[in-house]
GULO-311758 format. One record per residue (C-alpha): x, y, z; residue in one letter. Coordinates in Angstrom, 1 decimal, always signed. Layout:
BEGIN
px|py|pz|residuo
X|Y|Z|A
...
! end
This chain:
BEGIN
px|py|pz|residuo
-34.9|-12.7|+23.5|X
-32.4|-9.5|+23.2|X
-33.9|-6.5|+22.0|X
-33.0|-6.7|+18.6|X
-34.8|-9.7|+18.1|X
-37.5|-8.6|+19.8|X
-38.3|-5.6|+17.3|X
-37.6|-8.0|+14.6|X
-40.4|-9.9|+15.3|X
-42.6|-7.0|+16.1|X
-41.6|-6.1|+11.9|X
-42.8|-9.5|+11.4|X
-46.2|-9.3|+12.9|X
-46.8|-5.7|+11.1|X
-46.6|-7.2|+8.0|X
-47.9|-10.1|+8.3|X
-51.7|-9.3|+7.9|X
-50.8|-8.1|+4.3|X
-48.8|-11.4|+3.5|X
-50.4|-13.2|+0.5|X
-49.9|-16.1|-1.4|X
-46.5|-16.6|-2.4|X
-44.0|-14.4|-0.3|X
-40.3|-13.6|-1.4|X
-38.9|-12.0|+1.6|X
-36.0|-9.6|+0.1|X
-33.1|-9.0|+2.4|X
-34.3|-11.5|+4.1|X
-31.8|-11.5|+7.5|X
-32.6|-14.7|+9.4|X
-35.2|-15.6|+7.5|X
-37.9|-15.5|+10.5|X
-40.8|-14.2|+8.4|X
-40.6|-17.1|+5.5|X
-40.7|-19.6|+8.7|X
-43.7|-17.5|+10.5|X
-45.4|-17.5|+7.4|X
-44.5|-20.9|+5.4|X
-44.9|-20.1|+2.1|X
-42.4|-18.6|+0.5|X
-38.7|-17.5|-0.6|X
-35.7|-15.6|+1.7|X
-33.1|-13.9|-0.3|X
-30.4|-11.8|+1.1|X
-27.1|-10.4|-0.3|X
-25.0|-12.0|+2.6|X
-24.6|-15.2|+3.5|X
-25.7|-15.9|+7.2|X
-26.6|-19.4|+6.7|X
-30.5|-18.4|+7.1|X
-31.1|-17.5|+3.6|X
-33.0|-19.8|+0.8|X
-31.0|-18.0|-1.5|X
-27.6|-16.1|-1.7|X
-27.9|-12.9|-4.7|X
-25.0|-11.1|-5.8|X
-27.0|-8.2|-7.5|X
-30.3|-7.5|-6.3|X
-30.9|-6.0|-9.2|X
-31.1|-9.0|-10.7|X
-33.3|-11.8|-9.2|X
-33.3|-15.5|-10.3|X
-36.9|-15.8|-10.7|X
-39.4|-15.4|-13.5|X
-41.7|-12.6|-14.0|X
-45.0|-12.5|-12.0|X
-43.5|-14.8|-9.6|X
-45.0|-13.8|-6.6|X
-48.1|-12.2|-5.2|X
-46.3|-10.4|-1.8|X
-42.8|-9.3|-1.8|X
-41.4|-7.4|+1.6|X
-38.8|-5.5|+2.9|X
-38.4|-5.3|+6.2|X
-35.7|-3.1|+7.6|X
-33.7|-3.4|+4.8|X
-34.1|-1.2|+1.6|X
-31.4|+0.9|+3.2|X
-28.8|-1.5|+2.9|X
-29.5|-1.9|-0.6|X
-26.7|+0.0|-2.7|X
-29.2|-0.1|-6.0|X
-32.3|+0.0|-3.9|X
-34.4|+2.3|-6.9|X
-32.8|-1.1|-9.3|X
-33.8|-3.2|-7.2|X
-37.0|-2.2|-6.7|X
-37.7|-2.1|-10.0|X
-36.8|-6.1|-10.4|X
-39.5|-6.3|-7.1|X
-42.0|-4.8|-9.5|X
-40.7|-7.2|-12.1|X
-41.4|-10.4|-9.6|X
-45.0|-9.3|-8.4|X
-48.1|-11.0|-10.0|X
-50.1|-8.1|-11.3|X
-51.8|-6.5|-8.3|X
-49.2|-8.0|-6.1|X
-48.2|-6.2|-2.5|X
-44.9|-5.0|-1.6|X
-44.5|-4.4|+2.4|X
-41.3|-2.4|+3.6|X
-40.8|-1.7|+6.9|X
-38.1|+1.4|+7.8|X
-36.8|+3.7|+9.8|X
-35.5|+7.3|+9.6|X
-32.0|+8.4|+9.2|X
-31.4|+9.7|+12.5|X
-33.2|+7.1|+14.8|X
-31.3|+4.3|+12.5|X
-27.8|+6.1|+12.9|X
-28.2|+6.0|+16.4|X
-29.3|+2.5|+16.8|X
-26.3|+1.2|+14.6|X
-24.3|+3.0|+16.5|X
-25.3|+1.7|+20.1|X
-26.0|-1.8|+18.9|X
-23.4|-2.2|+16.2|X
-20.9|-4.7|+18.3|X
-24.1|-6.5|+19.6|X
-25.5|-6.8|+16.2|X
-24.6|-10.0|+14.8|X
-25.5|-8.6|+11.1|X
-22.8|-5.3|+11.5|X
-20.3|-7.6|+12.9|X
-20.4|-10.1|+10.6|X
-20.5|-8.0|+7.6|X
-19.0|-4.3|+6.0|X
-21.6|-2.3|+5.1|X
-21.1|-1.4|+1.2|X
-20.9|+1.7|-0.7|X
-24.2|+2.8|-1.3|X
-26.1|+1.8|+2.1|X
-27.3|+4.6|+4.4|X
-28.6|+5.0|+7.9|X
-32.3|+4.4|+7.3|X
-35.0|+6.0|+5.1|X
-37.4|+9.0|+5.5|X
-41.2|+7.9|+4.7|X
-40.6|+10.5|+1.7|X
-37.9|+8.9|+0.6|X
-39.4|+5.6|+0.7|X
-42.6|+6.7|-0.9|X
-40.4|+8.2|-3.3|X
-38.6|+5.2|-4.3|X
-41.4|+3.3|-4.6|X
-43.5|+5.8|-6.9|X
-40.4|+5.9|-9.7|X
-40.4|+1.8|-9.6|X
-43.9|+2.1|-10.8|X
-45.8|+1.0|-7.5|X
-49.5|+2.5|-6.8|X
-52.2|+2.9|-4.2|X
-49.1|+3.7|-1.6|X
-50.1|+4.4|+2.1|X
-47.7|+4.2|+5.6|X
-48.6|+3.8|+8.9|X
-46.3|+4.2|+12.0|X
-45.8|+1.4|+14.4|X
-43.9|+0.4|+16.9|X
-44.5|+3.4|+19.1|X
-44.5|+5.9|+16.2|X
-40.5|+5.0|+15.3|X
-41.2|+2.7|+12.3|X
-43.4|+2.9|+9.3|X
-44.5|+0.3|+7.7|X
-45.0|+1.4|+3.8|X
-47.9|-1.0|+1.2|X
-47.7|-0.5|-2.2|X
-49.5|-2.2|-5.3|X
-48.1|-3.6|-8.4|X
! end
């Protein structure tokens, strides 16, 4: 297992203890989590052949309202041109008192892993970046985000020796 992976699945177990019910992984990569877990959805922008489902907008989510009871985010809200429309369709998706899980990092650590592991990384090789994505996410910034789409009872907590946070919020 390279590296990458490796802290993948270290995202994966973080979230998993506040996995519920029906889970619609967003920005779902390779899709690990939705096969860890077993009951759920992967979405993702780009085709990587991992996906249960290809979006063009993800503003604008094929599924009906109060669809699911977690939604999460791991790694990925950055690469999100709309992210604050975006979230806002999350919000739409969630059963009342659903979770939403995002993992992120910051801006600078994220600049500088892109930039050491960008022609290792199958995901920056295989794909642009669009306008609109940015290195990574400050816990403010997150937090921020998530307050405007309407989510409550936020809280983060750092893992993965202090680099990531993982951010749960509340429909």
């Amino acid at each position: 297992m390279d590296l990458g992976s490796a802290l993948y699945s270290w995202r994966i177990r973080a979230v998993l203890r506040h996995v519920r019910g029906a889970l619609l992984d967003f920005g779902c990569g390779t899709n690990q989590l939705v096969r860890v877990y077993g009951n759920g959805v992967g979405v993702d922008r780009y085709s990587s052949g991992y996906a249960d489902l290809v979006i063009e907008d993800a503003a604008a989510l094929p599924f009906e309202s109060h669809t699911f009871d977690t939604v999460t985010i791991l790694a990925a809200l950055n690469h999100i041109p709309n992210r604050e429309a975006a979230l806002a369709e999350v919000h739409r998706v969630l059963k009342p008192n659903g979770t939403l899980a995002v993992t992120m990092i910051p801006p600078r650590i994220s600049f500088v892993w892109h930039k050491l592991r960008g022609r290792f990384d199958r995901d920056q090789v295989d794909r642009p970046w669009a306008p609109g994505e940015v290195y990574g996410l400050s816990r403010s910034h997150t937090r921020q985000l998530l307050l405007d789409a309407g989510f409550r009872g936020i809280t983060q907590h750092r893992f993965m020796l202090g680099v990531n946070t993982l951010t749960i919020a509340h429909k």
